[in-house]
C-alpha positions as CSV (number, residue, x, y, z in Angstrom):
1,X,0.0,0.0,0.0
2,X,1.1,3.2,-0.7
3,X,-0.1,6.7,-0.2
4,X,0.6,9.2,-2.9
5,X,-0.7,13.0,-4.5
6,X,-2.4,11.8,-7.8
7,X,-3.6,15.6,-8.1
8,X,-2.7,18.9,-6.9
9,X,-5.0,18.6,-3.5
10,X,-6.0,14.9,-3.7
11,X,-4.0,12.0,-2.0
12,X,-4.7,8.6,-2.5
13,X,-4.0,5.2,-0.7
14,X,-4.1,2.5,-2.9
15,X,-2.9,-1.4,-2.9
16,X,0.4,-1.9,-5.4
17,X,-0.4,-4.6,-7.8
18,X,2.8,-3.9,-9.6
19,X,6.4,-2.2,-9.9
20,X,7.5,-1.0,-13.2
21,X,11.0,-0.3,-13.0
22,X,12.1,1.5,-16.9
23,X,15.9,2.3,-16.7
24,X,16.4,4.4,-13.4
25,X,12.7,5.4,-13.3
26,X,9.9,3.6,-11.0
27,X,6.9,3.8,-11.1
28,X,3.8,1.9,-10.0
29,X,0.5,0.4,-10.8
30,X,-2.1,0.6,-8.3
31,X,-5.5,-0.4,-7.9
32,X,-7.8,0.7,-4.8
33,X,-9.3,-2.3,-2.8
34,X,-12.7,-1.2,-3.8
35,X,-12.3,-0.8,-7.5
36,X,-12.9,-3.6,-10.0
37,X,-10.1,-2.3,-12.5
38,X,-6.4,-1.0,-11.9
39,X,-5.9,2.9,-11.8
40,X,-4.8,3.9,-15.2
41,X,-2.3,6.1,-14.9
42,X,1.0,4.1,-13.0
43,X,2.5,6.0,-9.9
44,X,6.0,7.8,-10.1
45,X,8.2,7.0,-7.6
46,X,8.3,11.1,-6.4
47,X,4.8,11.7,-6.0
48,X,4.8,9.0,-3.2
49,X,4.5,10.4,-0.2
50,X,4.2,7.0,2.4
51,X,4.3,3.8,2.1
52,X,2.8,0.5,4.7
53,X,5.0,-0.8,7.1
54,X,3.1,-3.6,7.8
55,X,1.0,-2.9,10.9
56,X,-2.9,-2.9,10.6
57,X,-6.1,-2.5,12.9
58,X,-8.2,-4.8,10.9
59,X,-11.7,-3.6,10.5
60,X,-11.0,-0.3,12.2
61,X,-12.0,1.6,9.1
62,X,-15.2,-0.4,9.4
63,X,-15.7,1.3,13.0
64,X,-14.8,4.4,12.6
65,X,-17.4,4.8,9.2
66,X,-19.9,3.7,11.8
67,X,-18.7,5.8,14.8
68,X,-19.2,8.6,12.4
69,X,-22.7,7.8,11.4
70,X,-25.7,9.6,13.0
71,X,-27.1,5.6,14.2
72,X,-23.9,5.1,15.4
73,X,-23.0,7.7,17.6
74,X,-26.2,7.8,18.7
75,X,-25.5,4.0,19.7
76,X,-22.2,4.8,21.0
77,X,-23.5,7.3,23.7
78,X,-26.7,5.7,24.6
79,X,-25.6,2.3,25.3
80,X,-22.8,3.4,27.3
81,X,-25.0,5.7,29.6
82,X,-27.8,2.5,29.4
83,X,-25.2,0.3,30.7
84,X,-24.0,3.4,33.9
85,X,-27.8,3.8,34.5
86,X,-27.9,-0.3,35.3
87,X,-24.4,-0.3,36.9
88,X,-25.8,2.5,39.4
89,X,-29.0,0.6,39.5
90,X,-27.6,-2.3,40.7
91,X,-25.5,-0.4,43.3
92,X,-27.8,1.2,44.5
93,X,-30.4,-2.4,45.6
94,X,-27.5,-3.6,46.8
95,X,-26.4,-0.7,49.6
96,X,-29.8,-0.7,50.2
97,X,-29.7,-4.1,51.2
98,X,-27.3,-3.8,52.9
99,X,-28.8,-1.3,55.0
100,X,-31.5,-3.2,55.8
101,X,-29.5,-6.0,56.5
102,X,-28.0,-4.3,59.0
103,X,-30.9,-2.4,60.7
104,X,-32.7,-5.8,60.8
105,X,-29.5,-6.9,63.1
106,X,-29.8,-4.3,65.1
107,X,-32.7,-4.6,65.7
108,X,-32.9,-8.2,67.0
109,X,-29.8,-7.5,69.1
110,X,-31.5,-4.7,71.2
111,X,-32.7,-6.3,74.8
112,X,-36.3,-6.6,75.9
């Protein structure tokens, strides 16, 4: 994969399907996961601007599209709060078991 300016103020990051080395020019083909056909104009060597280094997050990409969605930020922020809301829920029956619990024993421990 490499990333590279194919105009003036647009970069692209595209999978290399092939190096075409002609005397001390290279240059190469690309093709973007998503498209059926290569790009048809090969890369030059200069107007690369990064390259992969082999590390990847896969599916990330697939996350971050729906982190950025109206249904999924709205899911992002609701089902965290739903989940606080049950956590504090929870909490809360059990202190107040507790308390009674403890009232309960204090009450049978009082003398007659």
């Amino acid at each position: 994969m490499i990333t590279f300016q194919e105009q003036e103020d647009k970069v692209v990051t595209h999978r290399i399907i092939e190096v075409i080395k002609n005397g001390e020019n290279t240059m190469y083909q690309t093709k973007g996961d998503y498209n059926e056909d290569a790009d048809t104009q090969p890369v030059l060597a200069p107007n690369v601007i990064g390259t992969y280094t082999g590390f990847t997050i896969p599916y990330l990409g697939y996350f971050i599209d729906f982190a950025q969605s109206s249904k999924g930020t709205a899911i992002l922020l609701i089902v965290p709060g739903v989940l606080l809301l049950l956590y504090s829920a929870i909490t809360i029956v059990g202190a107040l078991r507790e308390l009674d619990k403890t009232s309960k024993n204090q009450e049978t421990e009082k003398p007659a």
